[in-house]
C-alpha positions as CSV (number, residue, x, y, z in Angstrom):
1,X,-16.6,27.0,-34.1
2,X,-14.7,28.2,-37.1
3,X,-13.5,31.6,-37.4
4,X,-12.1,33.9,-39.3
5,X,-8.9,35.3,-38.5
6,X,-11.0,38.7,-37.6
7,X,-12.7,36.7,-35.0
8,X,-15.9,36.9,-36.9
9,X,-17.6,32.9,-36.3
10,X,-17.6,31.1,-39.2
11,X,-21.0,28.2,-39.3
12,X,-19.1,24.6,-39.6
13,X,-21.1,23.9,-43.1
14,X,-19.5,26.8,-44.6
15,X,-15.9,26.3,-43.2
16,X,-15.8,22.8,-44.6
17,X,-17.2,24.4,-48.1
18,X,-14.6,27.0,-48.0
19,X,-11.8,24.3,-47.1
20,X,-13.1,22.0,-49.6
21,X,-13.1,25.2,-52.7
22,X,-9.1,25.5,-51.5
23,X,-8.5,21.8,-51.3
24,X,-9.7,20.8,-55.0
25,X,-7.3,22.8,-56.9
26,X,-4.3,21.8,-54.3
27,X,-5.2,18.3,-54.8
28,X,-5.1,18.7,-58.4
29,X,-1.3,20.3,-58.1
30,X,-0.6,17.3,-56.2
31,X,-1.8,15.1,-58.7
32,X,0.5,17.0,-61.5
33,X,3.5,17.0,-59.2
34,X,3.1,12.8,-58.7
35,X,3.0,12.8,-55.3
36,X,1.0,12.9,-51.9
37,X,-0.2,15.3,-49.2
38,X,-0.6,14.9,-45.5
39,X,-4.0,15.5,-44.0
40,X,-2.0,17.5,-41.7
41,X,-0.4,19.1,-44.5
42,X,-3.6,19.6,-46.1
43,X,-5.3,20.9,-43.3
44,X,-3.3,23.9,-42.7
45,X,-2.7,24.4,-46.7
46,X,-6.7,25.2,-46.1
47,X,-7.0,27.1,-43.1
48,X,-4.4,29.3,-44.3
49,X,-5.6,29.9,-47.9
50,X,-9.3,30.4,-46.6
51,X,-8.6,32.5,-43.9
52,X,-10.6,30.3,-41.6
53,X,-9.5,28.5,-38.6
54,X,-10.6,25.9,-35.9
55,X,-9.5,24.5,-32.5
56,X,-11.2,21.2,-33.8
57,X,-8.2,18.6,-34.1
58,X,-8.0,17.8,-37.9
59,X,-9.8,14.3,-37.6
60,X,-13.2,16.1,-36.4
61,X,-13.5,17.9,-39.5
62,X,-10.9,16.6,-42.5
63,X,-13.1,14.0,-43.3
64,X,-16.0,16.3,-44.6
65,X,-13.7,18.4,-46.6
66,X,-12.8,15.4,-48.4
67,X,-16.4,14.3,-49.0
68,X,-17.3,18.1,-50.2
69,X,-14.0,18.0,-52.6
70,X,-14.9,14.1,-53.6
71,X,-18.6,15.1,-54.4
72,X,-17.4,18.1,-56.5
73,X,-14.8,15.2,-58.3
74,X,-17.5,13.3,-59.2
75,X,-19.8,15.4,-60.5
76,X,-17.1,17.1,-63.0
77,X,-16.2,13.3,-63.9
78,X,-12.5,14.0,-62.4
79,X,-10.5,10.5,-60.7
80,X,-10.7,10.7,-56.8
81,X,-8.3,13.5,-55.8
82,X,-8.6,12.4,-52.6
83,X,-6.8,9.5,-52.6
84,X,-3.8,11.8,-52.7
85,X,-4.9,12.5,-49.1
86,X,-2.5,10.4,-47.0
87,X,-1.2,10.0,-43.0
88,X,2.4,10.3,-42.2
89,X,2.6,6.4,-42.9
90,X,1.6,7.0,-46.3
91,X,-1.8,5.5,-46.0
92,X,-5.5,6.5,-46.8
93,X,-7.6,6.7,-43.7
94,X,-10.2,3.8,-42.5
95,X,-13.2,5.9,-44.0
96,X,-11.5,5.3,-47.5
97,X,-15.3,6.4,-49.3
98,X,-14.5,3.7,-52.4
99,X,-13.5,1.0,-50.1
100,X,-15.9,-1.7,-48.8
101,X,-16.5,-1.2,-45.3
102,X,-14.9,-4.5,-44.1
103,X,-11.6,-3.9,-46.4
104,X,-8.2,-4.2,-45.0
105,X,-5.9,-1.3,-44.5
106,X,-3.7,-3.2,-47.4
107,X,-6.8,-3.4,-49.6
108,X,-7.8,0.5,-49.1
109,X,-4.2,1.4,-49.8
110,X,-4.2,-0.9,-52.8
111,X,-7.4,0.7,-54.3
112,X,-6.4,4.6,-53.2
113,X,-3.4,3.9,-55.2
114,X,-4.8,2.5,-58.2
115,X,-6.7,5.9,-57.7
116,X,-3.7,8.0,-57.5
117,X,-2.4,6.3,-60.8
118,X,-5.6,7.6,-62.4
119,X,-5.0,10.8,-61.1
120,X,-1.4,11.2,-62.0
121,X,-2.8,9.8,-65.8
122,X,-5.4,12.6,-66.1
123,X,-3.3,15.7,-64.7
124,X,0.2,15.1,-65.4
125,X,1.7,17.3,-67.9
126,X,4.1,16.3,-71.5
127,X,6.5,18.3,-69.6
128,X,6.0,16.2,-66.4
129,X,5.9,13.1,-68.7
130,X,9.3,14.3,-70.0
131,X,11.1,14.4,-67.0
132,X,10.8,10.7,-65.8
């Protein structure tokens, strides 16, 4: 079970809420900086800035943190932050929520970057703009 770093439990629902509150606006830097994160990377950015750990390995929980932050995305009419979400060989994971079920790992990369294009469109700055 989550806790925080007190030792005071933490309920799973409302670890992945508070990881998903920190990962939204880090996904949103991302997406002004052009670039990608790590779930690794993404995972400790949370635990850290929450204040709540786990001994889960990252896959066992990740995922739901990205639904939460995707949900949130969708409902404020934002692009899919979280195909800025990537592994170490710079691809989405198989449970790519926009790709079909049956799609290749080319085809989800394919769509997540289209994705990322829309992100990059919607947060970069005319200073970012400037620079390339």
């Amino acid at each position: 079970m989550p806790q925080r770093s007190d030792g005071t439990k933490v309920p799973q629902k409302e670890a992945i809420k508070a990881w998903a509150d920190v990962a939204r606006p880090y996904l949103i830097e991302v997406a002004k900086a052009g670039t990608t994160v790590t779930y690794k990377a993404l995972a400790n950015y949370v635990r850290e800035r929450s204040g709540i750990d786990t001994r889960q390995l990252i896959y066992q929980w990740i995922g739901e943190v990205l639904g939460e932050v995707s949900d949130e995305a969708e409902r404020r009419g934002e692009p899919h932050l979280v195909s800025l979400c990537v592994s170490i060989e710079d691809s989405v994971g198989a449970g790519y929520l926009w790709a079909p079920p049956d799609a290749t790992q080319d085809e989800r990369d394919d769509l997540a970057q289209q994705h990322r294009a829309e992100c990059y469109a919607r947060y970069a700055t005319e200073s970012d703009l400037a620079q390339t």
